[in-house]
N, CA, C and O atoms as a printed pandas DataFrame, in Angstrom:
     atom_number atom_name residue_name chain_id  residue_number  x_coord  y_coord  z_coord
0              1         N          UNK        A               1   -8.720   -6.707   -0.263
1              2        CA          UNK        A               1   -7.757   -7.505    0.455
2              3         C          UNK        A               1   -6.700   -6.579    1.045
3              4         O          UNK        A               1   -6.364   -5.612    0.360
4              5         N          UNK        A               2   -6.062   -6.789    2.401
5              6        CA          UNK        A               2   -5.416   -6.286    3.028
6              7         C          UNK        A               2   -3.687   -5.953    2.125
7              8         O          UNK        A               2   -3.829   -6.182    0.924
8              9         N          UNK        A               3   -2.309   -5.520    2.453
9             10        CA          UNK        A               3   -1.219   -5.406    1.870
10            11         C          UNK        A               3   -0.809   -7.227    1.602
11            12         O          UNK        A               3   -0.533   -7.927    0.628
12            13         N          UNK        A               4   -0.984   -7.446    3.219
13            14        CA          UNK        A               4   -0.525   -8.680    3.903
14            15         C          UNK        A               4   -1.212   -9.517    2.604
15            16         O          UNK        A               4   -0.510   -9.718    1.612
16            17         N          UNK        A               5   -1.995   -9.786    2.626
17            18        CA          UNK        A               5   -2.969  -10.559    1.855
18            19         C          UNK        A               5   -2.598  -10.587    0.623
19            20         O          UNK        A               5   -2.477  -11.659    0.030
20            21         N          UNK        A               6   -2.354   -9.376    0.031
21            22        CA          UNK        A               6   -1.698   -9.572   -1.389
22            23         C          UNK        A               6   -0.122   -9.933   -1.485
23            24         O          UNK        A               6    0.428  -10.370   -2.496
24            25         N          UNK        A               7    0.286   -9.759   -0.667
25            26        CA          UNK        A               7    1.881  -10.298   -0.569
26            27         C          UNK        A               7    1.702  -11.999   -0.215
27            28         O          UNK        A               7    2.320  -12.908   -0.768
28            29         N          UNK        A               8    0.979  -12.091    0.548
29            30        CA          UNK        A               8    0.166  -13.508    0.847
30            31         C          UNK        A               8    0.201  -14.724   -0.644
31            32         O          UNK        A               8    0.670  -15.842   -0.856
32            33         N          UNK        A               9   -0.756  -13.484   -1.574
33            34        CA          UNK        A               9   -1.106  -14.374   -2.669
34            35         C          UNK        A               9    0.163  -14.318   -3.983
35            36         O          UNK        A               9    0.519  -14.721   -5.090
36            37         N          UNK        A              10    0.293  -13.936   -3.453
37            38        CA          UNK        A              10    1.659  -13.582   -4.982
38            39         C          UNK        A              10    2.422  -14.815   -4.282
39            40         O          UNK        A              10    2.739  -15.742   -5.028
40            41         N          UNK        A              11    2.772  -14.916   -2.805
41            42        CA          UNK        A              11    3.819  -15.739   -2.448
42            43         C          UNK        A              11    3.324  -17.219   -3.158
43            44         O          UNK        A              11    4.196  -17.855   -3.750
44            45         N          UNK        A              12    1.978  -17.757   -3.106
45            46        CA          UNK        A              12    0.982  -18.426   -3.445
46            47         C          UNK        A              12    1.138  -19.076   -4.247
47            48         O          UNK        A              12    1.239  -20.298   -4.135
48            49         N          UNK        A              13    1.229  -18.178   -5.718
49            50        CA          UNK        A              13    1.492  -18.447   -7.189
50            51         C          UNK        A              13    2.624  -17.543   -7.270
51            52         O          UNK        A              13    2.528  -16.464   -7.855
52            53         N          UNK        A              14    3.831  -17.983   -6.637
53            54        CA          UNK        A              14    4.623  -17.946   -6.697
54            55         C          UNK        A              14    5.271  -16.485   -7.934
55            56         O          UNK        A              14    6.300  -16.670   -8.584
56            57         N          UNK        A              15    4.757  -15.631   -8.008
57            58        CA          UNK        A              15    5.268  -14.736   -8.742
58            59         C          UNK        A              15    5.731  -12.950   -7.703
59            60         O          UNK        A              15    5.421  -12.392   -6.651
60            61         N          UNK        A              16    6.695  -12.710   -9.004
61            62        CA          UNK        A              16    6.964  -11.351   -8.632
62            63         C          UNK        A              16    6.209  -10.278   -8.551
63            64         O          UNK        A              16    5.315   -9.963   -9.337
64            65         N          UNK        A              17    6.794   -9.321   -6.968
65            66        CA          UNK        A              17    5.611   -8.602   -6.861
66            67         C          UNK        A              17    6.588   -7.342   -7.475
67            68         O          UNK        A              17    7.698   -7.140   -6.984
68            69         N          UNK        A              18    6.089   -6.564   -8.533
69            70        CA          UNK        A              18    6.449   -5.117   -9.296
70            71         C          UNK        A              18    6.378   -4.147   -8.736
71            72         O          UNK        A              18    5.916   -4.222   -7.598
72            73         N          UNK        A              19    6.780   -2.839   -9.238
73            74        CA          UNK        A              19    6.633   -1.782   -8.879
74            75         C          UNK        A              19    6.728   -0.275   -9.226
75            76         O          UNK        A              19    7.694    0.485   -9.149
76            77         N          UNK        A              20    5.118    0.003   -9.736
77            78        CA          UNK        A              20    5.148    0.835  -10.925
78            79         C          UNK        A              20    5.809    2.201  -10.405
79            80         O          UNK        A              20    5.036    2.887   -9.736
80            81         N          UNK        A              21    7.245    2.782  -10.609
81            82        CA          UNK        A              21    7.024    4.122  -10.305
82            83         C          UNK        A              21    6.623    5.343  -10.442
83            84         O          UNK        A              21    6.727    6.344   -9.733
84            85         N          UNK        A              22    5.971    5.049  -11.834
85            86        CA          UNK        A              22    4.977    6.205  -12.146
86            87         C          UNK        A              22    3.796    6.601  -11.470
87            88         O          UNK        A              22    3.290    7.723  -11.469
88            89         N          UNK        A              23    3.342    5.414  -10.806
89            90        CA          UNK        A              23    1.749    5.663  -10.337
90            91         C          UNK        A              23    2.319    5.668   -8.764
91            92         O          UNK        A              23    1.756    6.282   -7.857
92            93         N          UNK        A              24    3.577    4.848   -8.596
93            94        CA          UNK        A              24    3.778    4.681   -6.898
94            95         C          UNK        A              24    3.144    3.955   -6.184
95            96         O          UNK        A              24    2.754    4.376   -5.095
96            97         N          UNK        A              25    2.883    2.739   -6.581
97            98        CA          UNK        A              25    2.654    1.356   -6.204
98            99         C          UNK        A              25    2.585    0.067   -6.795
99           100         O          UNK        A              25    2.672   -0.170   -8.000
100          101         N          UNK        A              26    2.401   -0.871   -5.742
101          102        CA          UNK        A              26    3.418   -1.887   -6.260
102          103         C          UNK        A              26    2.012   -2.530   -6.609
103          104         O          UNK        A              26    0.957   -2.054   -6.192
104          105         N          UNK        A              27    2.130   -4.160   -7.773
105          106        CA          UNK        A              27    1.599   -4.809   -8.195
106          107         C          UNK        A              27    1.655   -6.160   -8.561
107          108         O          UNK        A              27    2.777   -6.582   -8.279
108          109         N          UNK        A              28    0.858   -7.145   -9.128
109          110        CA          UNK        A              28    1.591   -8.576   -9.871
110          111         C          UNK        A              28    0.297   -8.546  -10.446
111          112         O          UNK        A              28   -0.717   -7.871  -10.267
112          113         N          UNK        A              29    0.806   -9.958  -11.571
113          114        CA          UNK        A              29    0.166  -10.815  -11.976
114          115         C          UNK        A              29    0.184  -12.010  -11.817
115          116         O          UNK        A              29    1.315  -12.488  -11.736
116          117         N          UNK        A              30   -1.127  -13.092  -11.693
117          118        CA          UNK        A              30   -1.003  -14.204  -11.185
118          119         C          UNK        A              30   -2.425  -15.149  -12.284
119          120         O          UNK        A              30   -3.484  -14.632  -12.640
120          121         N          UNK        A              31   -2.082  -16.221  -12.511
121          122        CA          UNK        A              31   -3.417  -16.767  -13.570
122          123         C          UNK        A              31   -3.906  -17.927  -12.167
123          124         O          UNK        A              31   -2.903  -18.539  -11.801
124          125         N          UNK        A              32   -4.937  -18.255  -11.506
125          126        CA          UNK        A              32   -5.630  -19.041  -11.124
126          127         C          UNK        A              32   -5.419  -20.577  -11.452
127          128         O          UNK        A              32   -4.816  -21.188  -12.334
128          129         N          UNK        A              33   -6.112  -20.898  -10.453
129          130        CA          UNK        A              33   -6.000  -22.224  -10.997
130          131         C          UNK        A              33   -7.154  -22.736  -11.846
131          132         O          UNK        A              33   -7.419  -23.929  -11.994
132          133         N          UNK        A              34   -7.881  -21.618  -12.443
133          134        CA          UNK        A              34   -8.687  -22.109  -13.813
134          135         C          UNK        A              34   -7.916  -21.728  -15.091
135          136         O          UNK        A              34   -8.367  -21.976  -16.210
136          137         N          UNK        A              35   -6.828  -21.163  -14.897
137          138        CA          UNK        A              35   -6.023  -20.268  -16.052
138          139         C          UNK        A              35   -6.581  -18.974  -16.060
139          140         O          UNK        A              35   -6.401  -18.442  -17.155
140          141         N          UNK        A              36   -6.979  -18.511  -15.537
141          142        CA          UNK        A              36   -7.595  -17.167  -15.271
142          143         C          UNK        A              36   -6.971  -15.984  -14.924
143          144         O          UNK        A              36   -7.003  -15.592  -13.757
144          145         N          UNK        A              37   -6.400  -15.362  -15.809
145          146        CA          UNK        A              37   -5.220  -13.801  -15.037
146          147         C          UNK        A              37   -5.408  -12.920  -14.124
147          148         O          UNK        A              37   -6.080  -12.202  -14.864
148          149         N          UNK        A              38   -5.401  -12.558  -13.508
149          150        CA          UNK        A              38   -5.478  -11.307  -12.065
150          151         C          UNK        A              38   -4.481  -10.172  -12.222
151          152         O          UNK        A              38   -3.259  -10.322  -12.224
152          153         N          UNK        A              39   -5.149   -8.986  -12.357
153          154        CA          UNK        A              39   -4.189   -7.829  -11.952
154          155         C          UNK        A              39   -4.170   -7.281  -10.293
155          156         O          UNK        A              39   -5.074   -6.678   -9.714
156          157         N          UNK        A              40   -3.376   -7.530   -9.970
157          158        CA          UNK        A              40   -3.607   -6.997   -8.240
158          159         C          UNK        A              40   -2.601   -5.798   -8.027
159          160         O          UNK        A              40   -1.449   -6.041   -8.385
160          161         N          UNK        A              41   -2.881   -4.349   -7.422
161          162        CA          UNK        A              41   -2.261   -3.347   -7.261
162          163         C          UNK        A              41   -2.726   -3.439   -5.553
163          164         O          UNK        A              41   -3.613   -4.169   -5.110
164          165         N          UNK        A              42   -2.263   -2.930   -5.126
165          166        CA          UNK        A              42   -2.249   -2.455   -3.274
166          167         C          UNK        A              42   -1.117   -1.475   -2.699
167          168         O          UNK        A              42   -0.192   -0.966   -3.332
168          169         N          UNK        A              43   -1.405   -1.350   -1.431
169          170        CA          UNK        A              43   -0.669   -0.220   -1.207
170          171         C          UNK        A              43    0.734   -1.214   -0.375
171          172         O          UNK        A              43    0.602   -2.399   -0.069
172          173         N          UNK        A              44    1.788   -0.542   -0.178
173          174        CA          UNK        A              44    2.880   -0.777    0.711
174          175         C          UNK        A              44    3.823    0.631    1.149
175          176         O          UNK        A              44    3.510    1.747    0.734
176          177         N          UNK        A              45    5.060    0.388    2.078
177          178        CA          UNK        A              45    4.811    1.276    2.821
178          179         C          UNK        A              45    5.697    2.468    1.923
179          180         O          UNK        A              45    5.794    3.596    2.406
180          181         N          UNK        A              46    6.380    2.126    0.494
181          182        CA          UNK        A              46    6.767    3.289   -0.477
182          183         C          UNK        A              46    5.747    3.235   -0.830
183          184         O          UNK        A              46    5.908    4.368   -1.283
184          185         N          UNK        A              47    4.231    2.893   -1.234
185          186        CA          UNK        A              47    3.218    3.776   -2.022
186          187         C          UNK        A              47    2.583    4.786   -1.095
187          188         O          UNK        A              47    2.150    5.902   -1.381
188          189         N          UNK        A              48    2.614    4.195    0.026
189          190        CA          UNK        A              48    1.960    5.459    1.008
190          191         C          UNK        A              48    2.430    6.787    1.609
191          192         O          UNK        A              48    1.856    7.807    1.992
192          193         N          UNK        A              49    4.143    6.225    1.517
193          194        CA          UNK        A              49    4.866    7.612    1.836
194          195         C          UNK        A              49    5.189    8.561    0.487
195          196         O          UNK        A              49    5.604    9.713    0.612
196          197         N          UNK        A              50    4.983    8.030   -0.614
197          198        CA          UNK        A              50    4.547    9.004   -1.891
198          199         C          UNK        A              50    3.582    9.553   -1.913
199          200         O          UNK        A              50    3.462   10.555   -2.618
200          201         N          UNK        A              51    2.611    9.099   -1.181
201          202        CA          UNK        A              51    1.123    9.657   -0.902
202          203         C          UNK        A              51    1.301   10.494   -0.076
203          204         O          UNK        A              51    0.642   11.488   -0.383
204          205         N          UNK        A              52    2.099   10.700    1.243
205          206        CA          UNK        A              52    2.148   11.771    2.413
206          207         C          UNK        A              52    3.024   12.323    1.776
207          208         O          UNK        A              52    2.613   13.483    1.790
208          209         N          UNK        A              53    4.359   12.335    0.971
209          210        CA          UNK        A              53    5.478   13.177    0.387
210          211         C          UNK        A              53    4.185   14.090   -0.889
211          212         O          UNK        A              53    4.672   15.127   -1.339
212          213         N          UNK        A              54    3.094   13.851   -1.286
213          214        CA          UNK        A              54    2.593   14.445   -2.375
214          215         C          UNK        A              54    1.807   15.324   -1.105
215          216         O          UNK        A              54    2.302   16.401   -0.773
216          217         N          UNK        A              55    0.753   14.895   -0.516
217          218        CA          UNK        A              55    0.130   15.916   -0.106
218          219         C          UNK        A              55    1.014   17.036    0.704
219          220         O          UNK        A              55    0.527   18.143    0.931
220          221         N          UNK        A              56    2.287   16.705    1.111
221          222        CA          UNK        A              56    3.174   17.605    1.853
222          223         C          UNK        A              56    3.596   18.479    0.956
223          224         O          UNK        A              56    3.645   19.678    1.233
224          225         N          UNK        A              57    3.946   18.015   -0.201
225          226        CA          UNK        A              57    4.489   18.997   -1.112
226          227         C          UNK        A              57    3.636   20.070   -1.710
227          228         O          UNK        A              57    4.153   20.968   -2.374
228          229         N          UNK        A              58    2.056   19.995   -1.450
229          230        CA          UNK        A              58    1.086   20.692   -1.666
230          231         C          UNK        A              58    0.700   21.252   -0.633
231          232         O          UNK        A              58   -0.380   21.841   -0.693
232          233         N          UNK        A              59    1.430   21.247    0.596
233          234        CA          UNK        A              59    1.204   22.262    1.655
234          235         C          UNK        A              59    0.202   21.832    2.808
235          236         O          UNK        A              59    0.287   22.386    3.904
236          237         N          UNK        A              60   -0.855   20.738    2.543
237          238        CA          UNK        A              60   -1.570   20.438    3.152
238          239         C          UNK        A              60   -1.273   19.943    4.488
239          240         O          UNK        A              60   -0.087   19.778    4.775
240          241         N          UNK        A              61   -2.273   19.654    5.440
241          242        CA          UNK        A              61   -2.413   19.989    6.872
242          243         C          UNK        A              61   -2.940   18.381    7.370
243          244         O          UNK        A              61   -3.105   18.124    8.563
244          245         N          UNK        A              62   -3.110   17.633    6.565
245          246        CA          UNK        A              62   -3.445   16.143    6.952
246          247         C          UNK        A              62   -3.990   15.736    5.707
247          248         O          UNK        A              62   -4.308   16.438    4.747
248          249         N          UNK        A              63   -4.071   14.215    5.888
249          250        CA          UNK        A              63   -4.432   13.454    4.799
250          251         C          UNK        A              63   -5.575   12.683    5.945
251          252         O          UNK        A              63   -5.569   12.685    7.176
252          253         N          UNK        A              64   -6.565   12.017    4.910
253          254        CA          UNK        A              64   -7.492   11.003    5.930
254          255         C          UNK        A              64   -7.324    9.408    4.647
255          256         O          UNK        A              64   -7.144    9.541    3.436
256          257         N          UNK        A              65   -7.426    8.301    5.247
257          258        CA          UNK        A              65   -8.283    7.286    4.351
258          259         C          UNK        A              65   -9.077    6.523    4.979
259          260         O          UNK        A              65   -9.141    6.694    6.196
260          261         N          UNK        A              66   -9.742    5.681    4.487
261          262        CA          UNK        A              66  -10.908    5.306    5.721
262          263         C          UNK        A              66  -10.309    3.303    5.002
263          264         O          UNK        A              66  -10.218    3.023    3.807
264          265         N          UNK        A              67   -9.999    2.230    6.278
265          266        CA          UNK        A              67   -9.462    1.073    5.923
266          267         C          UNK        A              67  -10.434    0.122    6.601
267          268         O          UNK        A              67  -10.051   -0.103    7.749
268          269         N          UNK        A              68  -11.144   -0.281    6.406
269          270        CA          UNK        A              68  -12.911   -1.487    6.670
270          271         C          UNK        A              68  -11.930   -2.715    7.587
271          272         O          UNK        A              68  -11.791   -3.893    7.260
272          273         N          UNK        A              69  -11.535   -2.262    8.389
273          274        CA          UNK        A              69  -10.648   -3.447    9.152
274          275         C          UNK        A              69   -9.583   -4.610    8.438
275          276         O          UNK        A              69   -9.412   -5.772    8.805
276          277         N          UNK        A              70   -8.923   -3.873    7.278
277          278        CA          UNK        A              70   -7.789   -4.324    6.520
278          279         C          UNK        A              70   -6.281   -3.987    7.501
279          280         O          UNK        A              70   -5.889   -2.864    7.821
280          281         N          UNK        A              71   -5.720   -5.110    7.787
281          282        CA          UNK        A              71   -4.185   -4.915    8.558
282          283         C          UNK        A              71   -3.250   -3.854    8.006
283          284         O          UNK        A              71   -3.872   -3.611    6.972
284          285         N          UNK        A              72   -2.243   -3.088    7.968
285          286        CA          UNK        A              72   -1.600   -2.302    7.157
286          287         C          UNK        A              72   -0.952   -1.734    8.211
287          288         O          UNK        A              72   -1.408   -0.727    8.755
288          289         N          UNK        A              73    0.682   -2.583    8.784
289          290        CA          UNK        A              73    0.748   -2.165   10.190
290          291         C          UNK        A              73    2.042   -1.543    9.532
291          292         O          UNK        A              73    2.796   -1.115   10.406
292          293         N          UNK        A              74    2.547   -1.356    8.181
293          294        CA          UNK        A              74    4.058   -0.444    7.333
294          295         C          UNK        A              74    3.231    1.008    7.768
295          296         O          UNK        A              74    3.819    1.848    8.448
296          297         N          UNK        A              75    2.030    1.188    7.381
297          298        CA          UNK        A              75    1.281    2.302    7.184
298          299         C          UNK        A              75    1.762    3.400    9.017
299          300         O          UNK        A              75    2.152    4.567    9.034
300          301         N          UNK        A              76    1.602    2.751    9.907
301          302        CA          UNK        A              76    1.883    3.432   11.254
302          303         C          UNK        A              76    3.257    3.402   11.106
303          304         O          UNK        A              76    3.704    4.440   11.596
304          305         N          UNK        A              77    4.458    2.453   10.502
305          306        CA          UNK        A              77    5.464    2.779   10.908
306          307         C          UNK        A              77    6.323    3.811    9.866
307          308         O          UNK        A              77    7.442    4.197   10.203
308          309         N          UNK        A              78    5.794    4.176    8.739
309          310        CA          UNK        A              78    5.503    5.297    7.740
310          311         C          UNK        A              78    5.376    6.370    8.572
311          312         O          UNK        A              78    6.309    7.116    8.869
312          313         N          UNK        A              79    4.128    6.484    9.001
313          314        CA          UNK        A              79    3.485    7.483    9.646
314          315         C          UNK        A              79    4.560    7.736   10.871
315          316         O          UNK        A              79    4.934    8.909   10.842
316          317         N          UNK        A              80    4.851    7.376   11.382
317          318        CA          UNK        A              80    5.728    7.536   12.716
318          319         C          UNK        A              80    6.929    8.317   11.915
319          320         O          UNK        A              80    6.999    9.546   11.920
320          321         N          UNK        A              81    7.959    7.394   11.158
321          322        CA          UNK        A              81    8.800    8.334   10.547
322          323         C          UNK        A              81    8.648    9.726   10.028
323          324         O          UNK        A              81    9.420   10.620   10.375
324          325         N          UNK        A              82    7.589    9.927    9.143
325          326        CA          UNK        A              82    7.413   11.010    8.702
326          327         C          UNK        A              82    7.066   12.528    9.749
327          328         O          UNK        A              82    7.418   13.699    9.892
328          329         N          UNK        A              83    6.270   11.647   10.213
329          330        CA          UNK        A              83    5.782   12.935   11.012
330          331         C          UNK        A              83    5.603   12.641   12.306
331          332         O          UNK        A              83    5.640   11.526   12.826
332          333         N          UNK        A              84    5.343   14.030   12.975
333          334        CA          UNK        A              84    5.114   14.033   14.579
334          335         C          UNK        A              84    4.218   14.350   14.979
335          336         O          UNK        A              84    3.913   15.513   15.244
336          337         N          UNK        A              85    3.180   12.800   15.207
337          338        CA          UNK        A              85    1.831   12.887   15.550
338          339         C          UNK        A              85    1.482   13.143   16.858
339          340         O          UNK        A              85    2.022   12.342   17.621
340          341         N          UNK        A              86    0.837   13.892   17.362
341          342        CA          UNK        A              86   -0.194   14.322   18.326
342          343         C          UNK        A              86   -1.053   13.375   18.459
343          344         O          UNK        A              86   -1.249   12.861   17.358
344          345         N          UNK        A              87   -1.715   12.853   19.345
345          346        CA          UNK        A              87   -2.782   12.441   19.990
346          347         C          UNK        A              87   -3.705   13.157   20.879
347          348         O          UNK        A              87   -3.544   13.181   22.099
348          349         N          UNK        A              88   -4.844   13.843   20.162
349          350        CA          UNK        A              88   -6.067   15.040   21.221
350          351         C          UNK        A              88   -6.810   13.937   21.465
351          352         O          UNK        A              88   -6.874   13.063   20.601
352          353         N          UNK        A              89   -7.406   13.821   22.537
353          354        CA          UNK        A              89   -8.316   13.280   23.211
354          355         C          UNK        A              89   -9.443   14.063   23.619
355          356         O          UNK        A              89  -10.345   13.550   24.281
């Protein structure tokens, strides 16, 4: 499921969305409507800039992730702040 989507469902069942700072992303819990519990973790746009602040701090030259047509439009405006992307054609 997309960021959107999990912010979606928490709004849903109405619970708080957390935010582990050890691991650097956020999470909830939510029980179904069978009584059934859910752990849901996803990314937002502080888990991803901990992700570009880590590989930067290791010197590296780009990061890649590959997203199956999931929305994640914090992720470009992350990306814009941080750095100064090029476009090669």
């Amino acid at each position: 499921m997309s960021p959107q989507q999990a912010i979606a469902l928490a709004a849903k069942y109405g619970v708080a969305i957390q935010y582990d700072p050890k691991v650097q992303a956020p999470f909830f819990y939510y029980y179904d409507e069978n009584g059934v519990r859910h752990e849901v973790w996803f990314e937002d746009a502080r888990s991803v800039q901990a992700k570009y602040l880590l590989a930067n701090s290791y010197g590296l030259r780009g990061v890649s992730y590959w997203e199956l047509g999931q929305s994640f439009p914090q992720n470009w405006a992350v990306l814009d702040d941080m750095f100064n992307i090029v476009k090669v054609v």
